[in-house]
N, CA, C and O of each residue as an XYZ file, in Angstrom:
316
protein
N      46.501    117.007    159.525
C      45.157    117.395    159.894
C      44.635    118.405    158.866
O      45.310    119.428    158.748
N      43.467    118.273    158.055
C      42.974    118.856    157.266
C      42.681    120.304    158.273
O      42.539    120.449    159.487
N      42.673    121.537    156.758
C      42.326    122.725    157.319
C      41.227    123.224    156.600
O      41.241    123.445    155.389
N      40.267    123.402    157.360
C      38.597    123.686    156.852
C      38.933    125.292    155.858
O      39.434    126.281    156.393
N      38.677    125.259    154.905
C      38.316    126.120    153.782
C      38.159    127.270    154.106
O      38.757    128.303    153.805
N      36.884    126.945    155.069
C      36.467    128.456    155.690
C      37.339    129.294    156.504
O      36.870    130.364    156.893
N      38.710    128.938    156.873
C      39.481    129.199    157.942
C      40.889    129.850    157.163
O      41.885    130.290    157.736
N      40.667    129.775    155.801
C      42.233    130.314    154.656
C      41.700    131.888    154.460
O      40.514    132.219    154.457
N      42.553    132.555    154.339
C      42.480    133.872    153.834
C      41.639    134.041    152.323
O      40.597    134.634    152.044
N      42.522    133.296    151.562
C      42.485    133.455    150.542
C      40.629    132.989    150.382
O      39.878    133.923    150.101
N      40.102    131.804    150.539
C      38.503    131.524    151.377
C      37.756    132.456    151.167
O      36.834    132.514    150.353
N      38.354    133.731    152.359
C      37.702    134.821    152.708
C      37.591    135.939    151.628
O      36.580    136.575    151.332
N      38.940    136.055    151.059
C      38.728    137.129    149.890
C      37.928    136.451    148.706
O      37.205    137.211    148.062
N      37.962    135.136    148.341
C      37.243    135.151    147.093
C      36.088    135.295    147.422
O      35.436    135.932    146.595
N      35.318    134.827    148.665
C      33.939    134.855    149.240
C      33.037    135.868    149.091
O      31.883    136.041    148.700
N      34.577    136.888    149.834
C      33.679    138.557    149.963
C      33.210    138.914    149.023
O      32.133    139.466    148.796
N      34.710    138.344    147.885
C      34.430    138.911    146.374
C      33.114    138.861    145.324
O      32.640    139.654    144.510
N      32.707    137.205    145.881
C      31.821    137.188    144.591
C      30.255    137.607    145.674
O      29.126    137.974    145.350
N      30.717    137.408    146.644
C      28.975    138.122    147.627
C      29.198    139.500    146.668
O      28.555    139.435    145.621
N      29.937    140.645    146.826
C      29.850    141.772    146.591
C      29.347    141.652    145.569
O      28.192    142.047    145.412
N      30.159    140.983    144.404
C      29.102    140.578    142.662
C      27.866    140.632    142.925
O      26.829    141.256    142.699
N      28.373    139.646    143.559
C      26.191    138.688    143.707
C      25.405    139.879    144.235
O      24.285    139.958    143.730
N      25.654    140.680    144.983
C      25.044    142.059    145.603
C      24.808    142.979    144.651
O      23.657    143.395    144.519
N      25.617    143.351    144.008
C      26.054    144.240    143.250
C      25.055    144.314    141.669
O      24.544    145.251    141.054
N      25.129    142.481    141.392
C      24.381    142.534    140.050
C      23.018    142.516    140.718
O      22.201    143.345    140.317
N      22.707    141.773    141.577
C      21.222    141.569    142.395
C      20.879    142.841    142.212
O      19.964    142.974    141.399
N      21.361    143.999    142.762
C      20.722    145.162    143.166
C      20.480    146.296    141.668
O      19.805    147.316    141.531
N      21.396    145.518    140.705
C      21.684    146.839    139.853
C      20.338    146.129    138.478
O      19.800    146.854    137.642
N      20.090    144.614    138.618
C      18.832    144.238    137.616
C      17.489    144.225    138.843
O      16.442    143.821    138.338
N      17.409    144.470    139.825
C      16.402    145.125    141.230
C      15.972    146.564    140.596
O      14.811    146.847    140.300
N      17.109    147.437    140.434
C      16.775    149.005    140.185
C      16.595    148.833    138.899
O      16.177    149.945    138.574
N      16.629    148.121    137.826
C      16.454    148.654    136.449
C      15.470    147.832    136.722
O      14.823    148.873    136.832
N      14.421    146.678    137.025
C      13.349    146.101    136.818
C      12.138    147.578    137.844
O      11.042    147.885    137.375
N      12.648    148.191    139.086
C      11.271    149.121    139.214
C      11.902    150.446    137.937
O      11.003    150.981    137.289
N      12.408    150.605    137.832
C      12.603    151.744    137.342
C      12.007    151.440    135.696
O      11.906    152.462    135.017
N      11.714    150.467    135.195
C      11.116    149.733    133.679
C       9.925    150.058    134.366
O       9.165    150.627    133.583
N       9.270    149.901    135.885
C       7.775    148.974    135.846
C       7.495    151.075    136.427
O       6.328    151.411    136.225
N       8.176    151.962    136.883
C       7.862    152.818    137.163
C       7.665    153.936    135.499
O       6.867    154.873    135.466
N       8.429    153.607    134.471
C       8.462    154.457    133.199
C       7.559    153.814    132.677
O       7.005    154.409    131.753
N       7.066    152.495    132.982
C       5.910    152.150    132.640
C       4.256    152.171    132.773
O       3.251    151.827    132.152
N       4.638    152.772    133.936
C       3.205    152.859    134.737
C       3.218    154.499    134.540
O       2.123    155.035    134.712
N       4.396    155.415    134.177
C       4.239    156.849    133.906
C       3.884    157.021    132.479
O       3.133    157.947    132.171
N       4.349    156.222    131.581
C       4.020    156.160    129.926
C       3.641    155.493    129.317
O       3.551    155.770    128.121
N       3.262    154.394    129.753
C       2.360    153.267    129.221
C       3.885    152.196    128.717
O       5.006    152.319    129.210
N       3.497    151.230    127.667
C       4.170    150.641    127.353
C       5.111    150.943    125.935
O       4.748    150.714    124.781
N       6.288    151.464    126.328
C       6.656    152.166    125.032
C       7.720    151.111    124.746
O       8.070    150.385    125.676
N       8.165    150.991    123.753
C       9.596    150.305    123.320
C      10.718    151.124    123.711
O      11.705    150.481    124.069
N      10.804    152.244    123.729
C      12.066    152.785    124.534
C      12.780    152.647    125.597
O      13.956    152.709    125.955
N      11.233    152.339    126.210
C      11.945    152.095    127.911
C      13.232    151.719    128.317
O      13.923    152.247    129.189
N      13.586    150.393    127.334
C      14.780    149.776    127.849
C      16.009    150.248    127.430
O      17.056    149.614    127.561
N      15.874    151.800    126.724
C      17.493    152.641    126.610
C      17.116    153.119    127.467
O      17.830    152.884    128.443
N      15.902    154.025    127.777
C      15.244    155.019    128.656
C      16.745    154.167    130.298
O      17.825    154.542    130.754
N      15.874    153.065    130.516
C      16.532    152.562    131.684
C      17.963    152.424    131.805
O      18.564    152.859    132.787
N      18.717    151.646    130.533
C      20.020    151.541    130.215
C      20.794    153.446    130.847
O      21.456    153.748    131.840
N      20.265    154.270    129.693
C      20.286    156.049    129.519
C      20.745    156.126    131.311
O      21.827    156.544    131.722
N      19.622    155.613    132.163
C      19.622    155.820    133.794
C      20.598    155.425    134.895
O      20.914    156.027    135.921
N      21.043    154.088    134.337
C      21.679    152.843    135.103
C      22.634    154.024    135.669
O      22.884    153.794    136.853
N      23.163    155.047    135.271
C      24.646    155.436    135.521
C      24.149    156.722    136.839
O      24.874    157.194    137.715
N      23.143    156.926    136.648
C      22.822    157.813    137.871
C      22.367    157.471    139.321
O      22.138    156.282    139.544
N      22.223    158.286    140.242
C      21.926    157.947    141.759
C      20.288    157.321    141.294
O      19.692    157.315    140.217
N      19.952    156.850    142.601
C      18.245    156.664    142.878
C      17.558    158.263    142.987
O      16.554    158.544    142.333
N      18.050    158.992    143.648
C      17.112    160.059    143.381
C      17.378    160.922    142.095
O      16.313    161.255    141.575
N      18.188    161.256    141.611
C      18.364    162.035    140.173
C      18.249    160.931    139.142
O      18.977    161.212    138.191
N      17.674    159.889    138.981
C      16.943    158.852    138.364
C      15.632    159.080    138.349
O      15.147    159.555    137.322
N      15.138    158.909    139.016
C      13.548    159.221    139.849
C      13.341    160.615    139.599
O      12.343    160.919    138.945
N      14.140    161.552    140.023
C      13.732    163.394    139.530
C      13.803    163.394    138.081
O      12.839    164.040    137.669
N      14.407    163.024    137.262
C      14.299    162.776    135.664
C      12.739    162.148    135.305
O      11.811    162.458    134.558
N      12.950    161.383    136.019
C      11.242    160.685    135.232
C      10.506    161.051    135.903
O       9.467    160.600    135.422
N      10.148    161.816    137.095
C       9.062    162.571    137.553
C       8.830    164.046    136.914
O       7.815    164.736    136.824
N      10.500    164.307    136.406
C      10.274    165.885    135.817
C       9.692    166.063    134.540
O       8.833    166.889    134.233
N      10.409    164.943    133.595
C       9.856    164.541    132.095
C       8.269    164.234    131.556
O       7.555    163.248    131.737
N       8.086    165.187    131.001
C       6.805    165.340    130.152
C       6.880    164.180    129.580
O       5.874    163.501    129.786
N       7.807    163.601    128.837
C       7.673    162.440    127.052
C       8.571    161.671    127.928
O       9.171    162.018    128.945
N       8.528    160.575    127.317
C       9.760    159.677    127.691
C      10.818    159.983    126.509
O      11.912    159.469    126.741
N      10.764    160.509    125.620
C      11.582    160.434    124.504
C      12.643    161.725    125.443
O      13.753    162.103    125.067
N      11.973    162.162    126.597
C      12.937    163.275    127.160
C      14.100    162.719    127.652
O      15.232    163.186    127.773
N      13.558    161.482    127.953
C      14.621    161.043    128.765
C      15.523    159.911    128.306
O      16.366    159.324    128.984
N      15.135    159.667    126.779
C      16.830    158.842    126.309
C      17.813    159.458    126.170
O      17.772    160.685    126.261
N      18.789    158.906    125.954
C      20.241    159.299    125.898
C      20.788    160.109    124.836
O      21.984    160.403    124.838
């Protein structure tokens, strides 16, 4: 008697595994697309932005956000 896929352990861990990915990258190109359209709408359209954002990736949502609300230039806020 066949045993349905969904019912193996092993099923379950790779499942969780790649949801968490799939979550994980979803959310982390989510926060760098407002956080581009927010340094954008604070400085117009600069070419930096996208270290500016890279520079960010490694911090929380709010000490992300307090950086570019505190920053005069965007050049304050590359890396």
């Amino acid at each position: 008697m066949p045993v349905p896929m969904d019912e193996l352990p092993l099923a379950h861990a790779l499942k969780e595994r790649y949801e968490t990915q799939g979550l994980t990258k979803g959310r982390a190109e989510g926060r760098a697309d407002v956080t581009r359209a927010l340094l954008r709408r604070r400085f117009g359209d600069d070419a930096r932005i996208d270290a500016v954002v890279a520079g960010l990736a490694g911090l929380s949502d709010d000490e992300a956000l307090g950086r570019i609300m505190e920053a005069p230039h965007v050049e304050d806020l590359l890396p």
